[in-house]
C-alpha positions, 0 to 999 in steps of 0.5 A: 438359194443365190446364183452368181453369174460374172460378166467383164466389159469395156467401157468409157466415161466421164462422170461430170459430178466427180470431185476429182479433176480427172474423172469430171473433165476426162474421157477415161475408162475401165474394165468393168466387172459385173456379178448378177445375183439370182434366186428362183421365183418360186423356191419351193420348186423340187428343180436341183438348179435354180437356173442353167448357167449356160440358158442365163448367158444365152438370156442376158449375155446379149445385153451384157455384150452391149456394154462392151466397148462402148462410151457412157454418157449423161444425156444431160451433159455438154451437147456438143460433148455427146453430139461428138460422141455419137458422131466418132463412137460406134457403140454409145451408150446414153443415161439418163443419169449420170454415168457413175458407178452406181447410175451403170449399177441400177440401170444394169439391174433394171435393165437386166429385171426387165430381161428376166421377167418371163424366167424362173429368175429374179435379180436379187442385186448386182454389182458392178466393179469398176476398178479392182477396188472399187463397186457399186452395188445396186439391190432389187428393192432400190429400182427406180427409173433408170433405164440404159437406151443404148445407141449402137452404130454399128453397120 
């Protein structure tokens, strides 16, 4: 058995190693999409739901939250880039990888593994749609280290 909870944010980017002009050389955003795939750990548990929707929002909405308004960067872009970053936006949120779909894919599940370790959940996958025709997808079997530290500047 699979759950699927829906999550929709806010956020901007660049992503420095696009072929495209636009998307290298421009700030520019999206509004994002992202689904989480569940299933329970132990699927022989006799429960009717494998997890409450309302305790998983309240268990990973937080995080989901954070993404919101916020401004992507690659921690190994243009210093000068990313101290402006920092310096004009509030909500920053600092990858080490390029901030490319799939890169906000695997560090939302890695992410998102971390925060259900202790649940009666796991993460299966998630997907992460950045535009109405376009997502990425990142399975539980791919993860690797690609965690999000996120930098809020918000009093």
């Amino acid at each position: 058995m699979i759950i699927r909870k829906t999550f929709k944010w806010e956020s901007a980017h660049r992503v420095r190693s696009s072929t495209c002009g636009r998307c290298r050389d421009t700030l520019h955003g999206h509004s994002y999409i992202t689904e989480v795939y569940l299933s329970p750990v132990n699927p022989d548990s006799n429960d009717d739901m494998v997890m409450d929707f309302g305790d998983l929002k309240k268990v990973i909405g937080n995080f989901m939250d954070s993404l919101d308004h916020t401004t992507f960067i690659w921690l190994e872009d243009d210093p000068e880039y990313t101290d402006t970053i920092f310096k004009y936006s509030k909500r920053v949120v600092a990858m080490v990888k390029d901030p490319t779909a799939e890169n906000i894919a695997r560090a939302t599940l890695s992410n998102l593994v971390h925060l259900l370790k202790a649940s009666p959940v796991e993460v299966v996958k998630v997907r992460v749609h950045e535009t109405a025709t376009g997502y990425a997808e990142a399975e539980s079997f791919e993860l690797a280290d690609r965690m999000v530290v996120c930098h809020d500047n918000a009093d």
